[in-house]
N, C-alpha and C positions, 0 to 999 in steps of 0.2 A: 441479370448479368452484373457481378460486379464490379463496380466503377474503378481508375485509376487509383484517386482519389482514394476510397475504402481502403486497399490493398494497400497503396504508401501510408497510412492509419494504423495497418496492421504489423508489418513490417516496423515502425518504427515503434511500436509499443515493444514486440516480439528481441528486439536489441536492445534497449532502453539502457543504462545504462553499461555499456560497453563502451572500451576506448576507442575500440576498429572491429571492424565486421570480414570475417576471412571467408570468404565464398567459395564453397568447392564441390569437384565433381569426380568420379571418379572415372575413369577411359575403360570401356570394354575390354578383356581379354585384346579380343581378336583386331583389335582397331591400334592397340599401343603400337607397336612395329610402325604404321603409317603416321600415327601420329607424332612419334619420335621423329622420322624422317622428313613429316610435316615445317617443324620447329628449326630443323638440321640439329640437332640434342643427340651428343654422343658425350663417350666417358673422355674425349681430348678437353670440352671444353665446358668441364661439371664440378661441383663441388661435390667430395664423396665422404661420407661419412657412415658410422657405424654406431648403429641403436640396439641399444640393450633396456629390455623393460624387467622390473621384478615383481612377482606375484607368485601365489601360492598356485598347486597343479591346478586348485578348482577356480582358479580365477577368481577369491574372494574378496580382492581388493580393486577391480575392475568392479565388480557387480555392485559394490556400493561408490560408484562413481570416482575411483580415486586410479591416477593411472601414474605410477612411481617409473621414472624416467633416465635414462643414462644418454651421452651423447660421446662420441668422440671425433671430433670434426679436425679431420686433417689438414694439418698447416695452419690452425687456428686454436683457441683457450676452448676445454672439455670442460663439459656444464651436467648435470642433474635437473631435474623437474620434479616437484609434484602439481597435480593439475585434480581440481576438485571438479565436475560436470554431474548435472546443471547445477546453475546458482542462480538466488537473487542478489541482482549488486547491492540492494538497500540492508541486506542483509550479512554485509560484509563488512567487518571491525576499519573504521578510517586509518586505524594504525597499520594494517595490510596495504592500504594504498598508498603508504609515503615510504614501504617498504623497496629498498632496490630490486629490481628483480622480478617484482609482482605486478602481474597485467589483470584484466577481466578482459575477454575477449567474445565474439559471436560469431561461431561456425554456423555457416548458412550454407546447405546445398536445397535440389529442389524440392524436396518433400520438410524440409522442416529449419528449425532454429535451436541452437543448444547454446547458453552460456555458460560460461565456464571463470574460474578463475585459479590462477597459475603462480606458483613462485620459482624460479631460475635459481640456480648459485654455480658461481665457475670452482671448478676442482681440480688437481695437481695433475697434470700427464703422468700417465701410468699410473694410475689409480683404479681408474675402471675396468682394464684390462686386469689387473692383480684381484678385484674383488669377481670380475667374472668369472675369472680363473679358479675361485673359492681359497683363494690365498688369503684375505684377508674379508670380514665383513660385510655385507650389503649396508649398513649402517655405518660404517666409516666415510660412506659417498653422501650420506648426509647432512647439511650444516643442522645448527641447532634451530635458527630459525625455521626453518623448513619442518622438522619434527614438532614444534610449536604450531604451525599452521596447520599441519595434518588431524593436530587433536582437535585444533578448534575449529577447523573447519569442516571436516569429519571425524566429528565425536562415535569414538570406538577403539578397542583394544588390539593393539596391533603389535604381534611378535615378527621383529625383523630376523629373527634366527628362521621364523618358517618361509621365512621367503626364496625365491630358487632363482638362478636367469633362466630370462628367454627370451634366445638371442642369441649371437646379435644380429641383428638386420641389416645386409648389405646394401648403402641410397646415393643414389645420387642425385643431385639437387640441379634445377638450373633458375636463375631470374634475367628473365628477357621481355621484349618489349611488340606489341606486332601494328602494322597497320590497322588494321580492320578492330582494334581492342582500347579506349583510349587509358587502361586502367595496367600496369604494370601486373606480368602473368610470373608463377611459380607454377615449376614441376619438379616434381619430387616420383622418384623412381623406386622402389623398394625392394631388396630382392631374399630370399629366404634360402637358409641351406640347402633346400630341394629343389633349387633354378628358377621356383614361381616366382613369378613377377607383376608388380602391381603399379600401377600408374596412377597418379591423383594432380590435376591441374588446379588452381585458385588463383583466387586475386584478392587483394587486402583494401578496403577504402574506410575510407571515414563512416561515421557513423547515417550522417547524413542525406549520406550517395547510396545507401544499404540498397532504396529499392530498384531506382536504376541502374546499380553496376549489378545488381540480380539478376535483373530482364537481359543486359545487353549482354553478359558474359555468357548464360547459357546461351541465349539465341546465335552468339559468336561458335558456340562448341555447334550447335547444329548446324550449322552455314559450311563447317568443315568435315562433315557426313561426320560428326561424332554422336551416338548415337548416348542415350541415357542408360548406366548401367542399372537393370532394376533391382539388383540385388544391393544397390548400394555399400559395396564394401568398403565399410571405411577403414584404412588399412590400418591403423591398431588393431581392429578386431581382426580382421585378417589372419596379421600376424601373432598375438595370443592365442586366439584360437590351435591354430597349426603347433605351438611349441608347448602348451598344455596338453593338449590332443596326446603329443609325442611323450609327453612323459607319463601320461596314464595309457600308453600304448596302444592308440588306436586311431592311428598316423595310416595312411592307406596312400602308398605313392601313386601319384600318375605322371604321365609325362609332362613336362611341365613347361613352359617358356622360356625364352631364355633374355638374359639382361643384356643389351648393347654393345655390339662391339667397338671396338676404338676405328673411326670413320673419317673423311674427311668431312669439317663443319661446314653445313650450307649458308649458315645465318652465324653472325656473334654475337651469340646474348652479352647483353650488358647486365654485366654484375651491380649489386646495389652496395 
């Protein structure tokens, strides 16, 4: 049997350089509805926002780890992403880490650990809407350092004329607080033009805390009959999946879930 011990060994080799460890799980289908009303997390008291990713129909720029990112967060500054996964941090130019913008982070759900590292830049309202629109560019949502990163951190040739949206993905965000959890909880809600809906809870700690806010957070999701999705959809794939699928036409609707209606809130998340 292996010991505590071994396992906090393992875990903290497995993050090793990362700034914060983002823990997550994803909610069953059939369990979101309860779990939403669990939380009291409706669209009165959410932050909502609208994600547009770009890639080619065969998803060539996902498959070699690179996930080219759009945000447009309502009531707040609209930002871009590129996110390389996985990475080694020792393998990463120190001039990336004094870059604004740029994190290394470690997604940790229960089967695994993925580093990644990420560059941010904010972009003009109504930009991303004008380039989804195929009005202007997918390269205009670019800063220059950001296209610098993308070369050297995944070295490969990359036509941003062949890139398509897909998208965008209707979310709602919430960060709130619970008894039974001592670590600050994110839900992020996601919803696709064909009503699916997908649910992803996390929490963010230190590096330090990785293996026990590991143990206490799932065991927290068990304690509230949530059960472990085993399909682990992590909802990027998810959602690329479905809007590649769609554009090489072989999108198969079913009936789908539906996103939240505006409710009265039973809890007030505290926003961070």
């Amino acid at each position: 049997m292996r010991s505590k011990g071994s396992a906090r060994g393992r875990v903290a080799r497995l993050v090793a350089g990362a700034g914060t460890v983002e823990i997550k799980a994803t909610i069953p289908q059939k369990q979101i509805k309860s779990g939403l009303a669990r939380f009291g997390l409706s669209e009165s008291n959410t932050e909502q926002r609208f994600i547009y990713f770009f890639d080619t129909p065969d998803l060539s720029l996902f498959r070699a780890g690179v996930i080219a990112r759009a945000r447009r967060i309502v009531g707040q500054q609209h930002d871009t992403t590129i996110k390389i996964r996985p990475v080694q941090p020792e393998n990463v130019p120190a001039k990336w880490h004094e870059e604004r913008g740029f994190k290394i982070e470690a997604d940790a759900s229960e089967r695994s650990v993925v580093r990644s590292a990420s560059l941010t830049k904010a972009v003009a309202k109504g930009l991303i809407k004008r380039v989804g629109a195929g009005n202007e560019p997918m390269k205009s949502l670019l800063h220059e350092r950001q296209e610098l990163f993308l070369l050297e951190m995944a070295p490969g040739r990359y036509d941003f004329a062949k890139l398509v949206v897909l998208g965008p993905i209707e979310a709602w965000r919430w960060k709130f607080v619970d008894p039974g959890l001592p670590w600050p909880i994110t839900a992020e809600l996601w919803k696709r033009e064909d009503g699916a809906i997908i649910l992803e809870v996390s929490t963010k700690t230190p590096v330090a805390q990785a293996a026990a806010a590991g143990a206490g957070f799932f065991a927290f999701l068990r304690e509230l009959g949530a059960k472990r999705d085993n399909l682990q959809e992590a909802k990027t794939r998810w959602a690329l999946d479905y809007y590649a699928s769609k554009l090489r036409g072989g999108i198969k609707r079913k009936r789908p879930l539906r996103a939240p209606k505006k409710g009265r809130v039973r809890r007030n998340p505290s926003k961070k």
